[in-house]
C-alpha positions in Angstrom: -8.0 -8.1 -9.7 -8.2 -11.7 -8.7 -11.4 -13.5 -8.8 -11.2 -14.8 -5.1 -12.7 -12.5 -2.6 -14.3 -13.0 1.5 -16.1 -10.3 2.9 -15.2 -9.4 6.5 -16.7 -7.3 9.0 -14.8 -4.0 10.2 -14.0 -2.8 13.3 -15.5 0.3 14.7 -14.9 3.0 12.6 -11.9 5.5 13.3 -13.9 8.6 13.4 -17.2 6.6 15.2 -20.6 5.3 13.5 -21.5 1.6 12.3 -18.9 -1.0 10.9 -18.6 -1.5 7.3 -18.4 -4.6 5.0 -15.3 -4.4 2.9 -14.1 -6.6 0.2 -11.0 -8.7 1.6 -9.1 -10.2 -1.4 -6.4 -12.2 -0.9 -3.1 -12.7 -2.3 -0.8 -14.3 -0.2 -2.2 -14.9 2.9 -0.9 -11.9 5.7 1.9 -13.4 7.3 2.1 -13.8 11.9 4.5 -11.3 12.9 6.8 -13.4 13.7 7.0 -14.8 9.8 10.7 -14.3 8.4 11.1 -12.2 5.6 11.2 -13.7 1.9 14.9 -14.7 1.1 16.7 -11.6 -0.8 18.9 -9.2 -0.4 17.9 -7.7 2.8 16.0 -10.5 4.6 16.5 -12.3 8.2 14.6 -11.5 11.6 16.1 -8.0 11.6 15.6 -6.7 8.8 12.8 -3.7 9.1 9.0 -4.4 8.3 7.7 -2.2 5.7 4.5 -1.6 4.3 3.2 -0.2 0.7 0.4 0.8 -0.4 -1.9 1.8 -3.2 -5.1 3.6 -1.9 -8.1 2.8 -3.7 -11.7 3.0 -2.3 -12.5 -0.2 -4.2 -9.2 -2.3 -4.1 -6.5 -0.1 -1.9 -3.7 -2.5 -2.4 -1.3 -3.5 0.3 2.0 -5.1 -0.1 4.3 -6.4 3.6 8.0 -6.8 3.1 7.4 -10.3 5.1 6.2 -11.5 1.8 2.3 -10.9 1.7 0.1 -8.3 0.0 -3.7 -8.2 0.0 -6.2 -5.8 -1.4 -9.1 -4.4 0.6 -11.6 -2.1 -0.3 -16.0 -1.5 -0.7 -18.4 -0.6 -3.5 -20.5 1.9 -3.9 -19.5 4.9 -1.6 -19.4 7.9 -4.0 -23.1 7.2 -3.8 -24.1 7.5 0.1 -25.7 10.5 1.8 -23.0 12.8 3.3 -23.0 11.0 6.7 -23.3 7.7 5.6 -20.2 8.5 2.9 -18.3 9.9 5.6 -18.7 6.5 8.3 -18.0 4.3 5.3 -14.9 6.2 4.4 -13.6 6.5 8.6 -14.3 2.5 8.4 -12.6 1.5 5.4 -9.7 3.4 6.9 -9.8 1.1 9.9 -9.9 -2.2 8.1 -7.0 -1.4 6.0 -5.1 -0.2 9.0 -6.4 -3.7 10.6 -3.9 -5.2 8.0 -1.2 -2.9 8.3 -0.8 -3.8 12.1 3.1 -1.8 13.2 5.7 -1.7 10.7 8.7 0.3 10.9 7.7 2.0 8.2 4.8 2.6 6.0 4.8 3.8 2.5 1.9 5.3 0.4 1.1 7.1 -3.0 0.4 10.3 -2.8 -2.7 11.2 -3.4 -3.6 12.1 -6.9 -6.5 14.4 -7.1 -6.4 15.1 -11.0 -7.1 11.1 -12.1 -9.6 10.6 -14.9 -12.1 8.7 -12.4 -14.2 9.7 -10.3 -14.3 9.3 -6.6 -11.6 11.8 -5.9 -12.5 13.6 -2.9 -13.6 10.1 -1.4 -10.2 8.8 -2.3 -8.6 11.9 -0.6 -10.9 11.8 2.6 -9.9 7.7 2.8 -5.9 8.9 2.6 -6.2 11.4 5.1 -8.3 9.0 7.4 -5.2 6.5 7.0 -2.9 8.5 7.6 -4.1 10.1 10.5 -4.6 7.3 11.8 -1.2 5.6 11.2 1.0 8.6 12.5 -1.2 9.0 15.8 0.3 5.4 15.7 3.6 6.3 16.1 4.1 5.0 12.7 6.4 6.9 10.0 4.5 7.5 6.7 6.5 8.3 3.6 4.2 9.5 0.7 5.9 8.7 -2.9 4.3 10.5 -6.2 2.7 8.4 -9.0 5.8 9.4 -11.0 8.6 8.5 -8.2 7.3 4.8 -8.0 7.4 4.6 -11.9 11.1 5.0 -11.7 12.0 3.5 -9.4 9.7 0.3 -10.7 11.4 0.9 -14.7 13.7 3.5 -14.7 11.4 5.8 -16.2 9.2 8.9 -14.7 6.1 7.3 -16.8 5.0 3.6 -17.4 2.2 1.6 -18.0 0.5 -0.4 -15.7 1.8 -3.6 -17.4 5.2 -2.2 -17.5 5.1 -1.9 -13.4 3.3 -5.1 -13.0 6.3 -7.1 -15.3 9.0 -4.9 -13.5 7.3 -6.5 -10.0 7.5 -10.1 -11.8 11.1 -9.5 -12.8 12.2 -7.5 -9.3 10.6 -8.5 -6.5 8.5 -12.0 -8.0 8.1 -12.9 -4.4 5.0 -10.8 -4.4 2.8 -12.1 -7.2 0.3 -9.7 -8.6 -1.6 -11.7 -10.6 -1.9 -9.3 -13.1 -3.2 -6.4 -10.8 -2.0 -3.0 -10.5 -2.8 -2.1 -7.1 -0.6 -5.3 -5.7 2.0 -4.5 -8.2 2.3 -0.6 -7.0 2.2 -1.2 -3.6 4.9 -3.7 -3.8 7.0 -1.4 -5.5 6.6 1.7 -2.9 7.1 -1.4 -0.8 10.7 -2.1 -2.2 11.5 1.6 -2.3 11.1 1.7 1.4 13.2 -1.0 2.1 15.6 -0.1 -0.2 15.5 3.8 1.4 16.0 1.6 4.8 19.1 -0.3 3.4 17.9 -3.3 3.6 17.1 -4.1 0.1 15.0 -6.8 -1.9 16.3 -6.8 -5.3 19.1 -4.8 -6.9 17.6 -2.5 -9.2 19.8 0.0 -12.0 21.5 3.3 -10.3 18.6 4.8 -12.9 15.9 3.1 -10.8 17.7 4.0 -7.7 18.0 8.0 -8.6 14.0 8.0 -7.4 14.8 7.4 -3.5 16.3 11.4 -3.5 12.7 12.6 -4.6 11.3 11.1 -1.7 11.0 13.1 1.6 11.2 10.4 3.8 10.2 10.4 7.4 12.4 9.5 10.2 12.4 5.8 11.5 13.6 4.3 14.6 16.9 2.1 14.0 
């Protein structure tokens, strides 16, 4: 997690109450929509806009095929009265979706109830906030196991977080993680989309590629 963190004010939450103060920190600055896409295979004005990203109540990391990732998130919510949890939850859905904007296609982990922290019902009732929220959208949503993003990151159903985080360095080294996790993970559900969409940003081993099948991947507008 980088050092470097602004606070910004969200918008009115998705499901209603007050506006909550989430942690903004930057990577590379979001790119205008009009941005190109980083040279690689893949890239020019046409080639689709996808979106990854690794859901965390703390640091949910987003990664934009345009060549930007960011992660956003806020302390303290497993804490709150039931209401209060619930508002924060709704509003750090709509700040994250505030960076997502309308890509062609947007690409999530899967929520992973059985992880050795805590928070987990939180962490589910913040991915099924997003992702409500993205398909009344109109935007397709792809959700890719822990286990499919691992392979298709190092060949391998299981890795560690440094082995994903020097397979994004060695891959896709447009999007520099710095060392974190979340920016590392969503850039690789980020590639995997793109790839999926033929368009792309590295090429990767056949072994690698064998993890696009084990996605059920959502229809998206050519």
């Amino acid at each position: 997690m980088t050092a470097d963190m602004s606070t910004t004010l969200g918008a009115p939450a998705i499901g209603g109450g007050a506006p909550s103060l989430s942690a903004v920190r930057p990577g590379t600055a979001p790119a205008a929509a009009s941005d190109p896409a980083p040279t690689s295979l893949g890239s020019g004005a046409d080639a689709p806009h996808v979106i990854g990203i690794d859901l965390s109540l703390t640091a949910t990391g987003i990664a934009s095929s345009r060549g930007w990732h960011i992660t956003v998130g806020t302390e303290g919510v497993t804490t709150l009265p039931v209401a209060d949890r619930a508002d924060s939850l709704a509003s750090l859905s709509r700040d994250i979706a505030l960076h997502i904007k309308q890509p062609d296609l947007v690409v999530i982990e899967a929520n992973a109830a059985a992880r050795a922290y805590g928070g987990a019902s939180e962490r589910a009732g913040l991915w099924w906030f997003l992702v409500h929220h993205l398909l009344k959208q109109g935007i397709p949503v792809a959700e890719v196991p822990p286990s499919v993003r691992m392979l298709y990151a190092t060949g391998k159903g299981q890795a560690s977080k440094g082995a994903i985080i020097e397979a994004v360095a060695t891959y896709w080294p447009t999007w520099k993680s710095g060392g974190n996790d979340n920016i590392a993970d969503a850039a690789v559900l980020m590639a995997l989309g793109r790839d999926h969409l033929g368009a792309p940003l590295a090429a990767v081993p056949a072994k690698h590629r064998t993890a696009l099948a084990k996605v059920t991947w959502p229809e998206v507008a050519g």
